[in-house]
C-alpha positions as CSV (number, residue, x, y, z in Angstrom):
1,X,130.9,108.5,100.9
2,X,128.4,111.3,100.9
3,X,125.6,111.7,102.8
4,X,122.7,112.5,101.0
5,X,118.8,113.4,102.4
6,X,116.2,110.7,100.9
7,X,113.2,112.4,101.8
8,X,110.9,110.1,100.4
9,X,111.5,107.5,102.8
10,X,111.5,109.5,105.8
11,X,107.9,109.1,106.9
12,X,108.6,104.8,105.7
13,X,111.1,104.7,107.7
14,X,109.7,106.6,110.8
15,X,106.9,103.7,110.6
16,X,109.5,101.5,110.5
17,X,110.3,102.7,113.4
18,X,107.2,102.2,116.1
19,X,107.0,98.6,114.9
20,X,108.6,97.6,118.3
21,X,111.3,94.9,117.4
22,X,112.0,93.8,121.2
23,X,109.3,93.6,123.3
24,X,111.3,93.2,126.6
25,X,115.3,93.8,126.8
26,X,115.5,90.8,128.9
27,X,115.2,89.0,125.9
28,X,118.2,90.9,124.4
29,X,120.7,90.2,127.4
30,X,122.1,87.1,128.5
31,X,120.6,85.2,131.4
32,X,122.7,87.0,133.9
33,X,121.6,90.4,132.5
34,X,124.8,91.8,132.7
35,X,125.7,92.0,128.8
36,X,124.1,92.1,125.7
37,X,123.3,89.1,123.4
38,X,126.0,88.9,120.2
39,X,123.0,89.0,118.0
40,X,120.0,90.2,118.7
41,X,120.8,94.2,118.2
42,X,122.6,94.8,115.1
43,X,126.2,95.9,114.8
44,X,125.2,98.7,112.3
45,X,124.0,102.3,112.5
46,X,120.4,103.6,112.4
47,X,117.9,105.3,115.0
48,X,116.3,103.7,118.1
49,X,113.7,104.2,120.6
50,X,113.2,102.9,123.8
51,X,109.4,102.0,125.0
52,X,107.6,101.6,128.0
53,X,106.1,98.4,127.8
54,X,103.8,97.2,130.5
55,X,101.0,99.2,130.8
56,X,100.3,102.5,133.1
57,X,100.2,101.3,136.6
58,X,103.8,101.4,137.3
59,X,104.2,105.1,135.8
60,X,100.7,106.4,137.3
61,X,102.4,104.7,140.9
62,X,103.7,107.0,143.8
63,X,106.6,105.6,143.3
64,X,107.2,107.3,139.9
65,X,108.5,110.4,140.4
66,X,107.2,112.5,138.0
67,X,108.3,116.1,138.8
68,X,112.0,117.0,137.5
69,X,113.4,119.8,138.0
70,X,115.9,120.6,134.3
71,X,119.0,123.5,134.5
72,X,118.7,126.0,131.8
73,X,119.5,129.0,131.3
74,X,122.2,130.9,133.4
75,X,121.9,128.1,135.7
76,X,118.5,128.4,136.4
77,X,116.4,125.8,137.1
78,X,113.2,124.9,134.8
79,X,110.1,123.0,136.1
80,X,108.7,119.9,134.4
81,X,105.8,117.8,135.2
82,X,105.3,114.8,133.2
83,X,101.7,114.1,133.4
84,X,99.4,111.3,132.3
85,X,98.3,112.9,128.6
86,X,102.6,113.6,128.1
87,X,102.6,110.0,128.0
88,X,99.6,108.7,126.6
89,X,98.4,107.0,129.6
90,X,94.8,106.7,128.8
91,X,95.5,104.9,125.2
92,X,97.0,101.8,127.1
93,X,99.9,101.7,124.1
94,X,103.7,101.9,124.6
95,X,105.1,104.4,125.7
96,X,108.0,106.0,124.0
97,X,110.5,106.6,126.5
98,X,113.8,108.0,124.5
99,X,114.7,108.3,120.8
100,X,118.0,108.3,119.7
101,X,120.9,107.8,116.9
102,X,124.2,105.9,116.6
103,X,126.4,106.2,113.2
104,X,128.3,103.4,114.8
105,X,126.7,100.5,116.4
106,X,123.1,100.1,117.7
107,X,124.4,97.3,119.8
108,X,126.8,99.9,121.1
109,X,124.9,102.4,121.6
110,X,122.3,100.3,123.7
111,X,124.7,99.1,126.0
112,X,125.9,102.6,126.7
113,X,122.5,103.5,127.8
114,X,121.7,100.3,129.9
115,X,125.0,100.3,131.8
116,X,123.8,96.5,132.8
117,X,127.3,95.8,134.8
118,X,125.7,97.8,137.7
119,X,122.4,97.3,139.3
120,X,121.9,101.4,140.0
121,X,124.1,104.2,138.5
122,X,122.8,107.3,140.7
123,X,122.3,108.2,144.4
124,X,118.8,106.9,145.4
125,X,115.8,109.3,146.9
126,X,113.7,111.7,146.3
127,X,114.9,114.7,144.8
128,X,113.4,117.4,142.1
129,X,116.9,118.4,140.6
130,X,117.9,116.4,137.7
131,X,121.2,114.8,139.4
132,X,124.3,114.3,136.6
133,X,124.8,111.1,135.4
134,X,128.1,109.0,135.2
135,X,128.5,109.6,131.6
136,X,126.9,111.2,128.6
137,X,125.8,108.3,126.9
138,X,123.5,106.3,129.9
139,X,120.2,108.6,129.0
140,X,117.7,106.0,128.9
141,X,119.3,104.4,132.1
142,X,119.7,107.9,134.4
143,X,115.8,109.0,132.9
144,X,114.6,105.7,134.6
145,X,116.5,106.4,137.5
146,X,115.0,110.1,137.9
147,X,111.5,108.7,137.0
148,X,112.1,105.8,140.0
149,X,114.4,107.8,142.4
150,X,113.8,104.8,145.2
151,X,114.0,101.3,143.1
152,X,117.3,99.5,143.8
153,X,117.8,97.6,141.1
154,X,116.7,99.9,138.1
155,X,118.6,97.2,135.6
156,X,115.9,94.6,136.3
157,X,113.4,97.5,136.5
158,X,114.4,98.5,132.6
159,X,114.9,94.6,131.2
160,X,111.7,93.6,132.9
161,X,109.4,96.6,131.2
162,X,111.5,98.9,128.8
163,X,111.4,97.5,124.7
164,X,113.0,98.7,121.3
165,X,112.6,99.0,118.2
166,X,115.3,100.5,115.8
167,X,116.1,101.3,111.9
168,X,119.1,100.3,110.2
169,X,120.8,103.5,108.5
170,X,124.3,102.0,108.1
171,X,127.5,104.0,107.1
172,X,128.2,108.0,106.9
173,X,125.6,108.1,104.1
174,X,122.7,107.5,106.0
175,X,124.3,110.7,108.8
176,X,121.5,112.9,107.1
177,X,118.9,110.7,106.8
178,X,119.4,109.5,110.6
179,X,119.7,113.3,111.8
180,X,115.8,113.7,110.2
181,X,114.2,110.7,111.3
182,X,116.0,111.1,115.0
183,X,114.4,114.9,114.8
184,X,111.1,113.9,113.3
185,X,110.5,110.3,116.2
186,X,111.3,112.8,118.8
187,X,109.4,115.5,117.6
188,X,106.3,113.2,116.7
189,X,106.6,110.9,120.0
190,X,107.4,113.8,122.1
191,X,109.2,110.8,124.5
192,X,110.1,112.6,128.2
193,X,113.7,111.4,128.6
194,X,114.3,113.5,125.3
195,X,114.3,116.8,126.8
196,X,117.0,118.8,127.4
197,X,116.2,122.6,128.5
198,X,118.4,124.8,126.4
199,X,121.2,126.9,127.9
């Protein structure tokens, strides 16, 4: 099958796609909060985001780290301060926290980033340099970390506050159409665990 661009239904689509589906990923896992529920997250491909759900306090907190330190280029490292208009503190709305796309399996996907067998995936404390994370697919799940370099138990952390909303874009069809909308949420939302410094 071909992919094709359906232009049209971008902007449909991308409102689609703030109409959070999930208000708390607690309500996708089982009770144990180890797995995700067979049914709750599709099976089919499309674009996601992850959103900050509860309100400011937790993010405007000293215990949210909010200075990261990104490598770019030649190794350097580039600054980053996430402050309260980044993130749209003052509006008292969800926050977007990462956007991204699966051709796959949303249900997947999801699970790659939450990494719910483990209660922490990085090294706790304070630090400014973005540590590496365990794998290339845990985004949402290492950002968290990064953004709460002292909280133990980040899983409960991200169940308890982090929601989601998604579009279905099944099948290599949709590959175009999911490439634009991922581009056009991140580049609309401006979400922080989205940026990568170029090299």
């Amino acid at each position: 099958m071909q992919s094709t661009m359906q232009g049209g239904s971008l902007f449909r689509w991308f409102e689609q796609l703030c109409r959070i589906k999930i208000e708390r990923l607690r309500n996708a896992v089982i009770p144990k909060g180890d797995r995700i529920q067979g049914n709750v997250i599709p099976a089919l491909g499309g674009v996601y985001v992850f959103w900050w759900m509860t309100g400011p306090a937790k993010l405007r907190s000293k215990e949210c780290n909010r200075r990261l330190q990104l490598k770019g280029p030649g190794g350097r490292w580039v600054g980053m301060v996430i402050d309260d208009d980044w993130l749209g503190l003052s509006t008292d709305l969800p926050i977007p926290l990462y956007v991204g796309k699966s051709g796959g399996s949303l249900r997947n996907r999801i699970g790659q980033h939450l990494m719910l067998s483990k209660l922490r995936i990085l090294s706790r404390g304070r630090r400014s340099k973005k540590e590496k994370a365990p794998t290339t697919s845990c985004q949402l799940r290492a950002g968290v970390e990064h953004l709460f370099p002292f909280e133990i138990d980040t899983r409960s952390l991200i169940l308890d506050n982090v929601g989601f909303s998604f579009v279905e874009l099944p099948n290599d069809g949709n590959a175009v159409n999911r490439f634009y909308l991922e581009d056009l949420a991140i580049g609309l939302m401006r979400p922080v665990l989205n940026v990568d410094i170029e090299r």
